[in-house]
C-alpha positions, 0 to 999 in steps of 0.5 A, a space after each residue: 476485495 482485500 485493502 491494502 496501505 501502500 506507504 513510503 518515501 520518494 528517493 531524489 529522482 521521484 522528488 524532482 519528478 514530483 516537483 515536476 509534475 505536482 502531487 495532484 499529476 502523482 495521485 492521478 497516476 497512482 489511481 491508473 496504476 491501482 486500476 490497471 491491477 484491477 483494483 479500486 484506488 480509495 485515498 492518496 495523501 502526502 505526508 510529513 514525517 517518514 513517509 512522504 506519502 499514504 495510499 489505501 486501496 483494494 486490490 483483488 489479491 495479493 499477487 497483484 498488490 505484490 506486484 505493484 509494490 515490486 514495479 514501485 520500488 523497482 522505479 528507483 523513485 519510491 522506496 515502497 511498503 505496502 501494508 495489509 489491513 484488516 477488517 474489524 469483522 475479520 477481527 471478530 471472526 479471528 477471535 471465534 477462532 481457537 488451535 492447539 498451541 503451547 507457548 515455548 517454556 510451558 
């Protein structure tokens, strides 16, 4: 199943409903979410810095991560990216890999 990094920053109005609720309410909830997608939610932290906090999950194809992303941000409470990772073995079969291609100037 693909794995995905979902990351970003709570606007105003998801603050105060983190402040109401607690981060540990928010992973939960995170974790139904992935879930009802039919993924398999593996971490959730909060950050420092520009994003407020870090997901990765599995989620069984793109469509779907897309569209936990789209209803995410369509919230108003988060301001969402999602990321897709790469595996080390999809690197090394990338690597096997060759097409016919000339750089522009060449």
């Amino acid at each position: 199943m693909p794995k995905y990094l979902f990351h970003g920053s709570y606007t105003e109005e998801g603050l105060k409903g983190l402040l109401k609720d607690g981060g540990t309410k928010r992973m939960e909830e995170t974790k139904k979410a992935v879930e009802s997608l039919g993924g398999k939610f593996e971490s959730y932290y909060f950050a420092f810095g520009d994003n407020d906090y870090y997901l990765i999950a599995d989620i069984p194809e793109r469509v779907s991560a897309i569209a936990g992303s789209l209803l995410v941000n369509v919230s108003g409470a988060v301001n969402a990216k999602i990321t897709a990772l790469i595996d080390p073995v999809e690197v090394d079969q990338a690597i096997e890999k060759t097409m016919d291609w000339r750089p522009p100037g060449q």
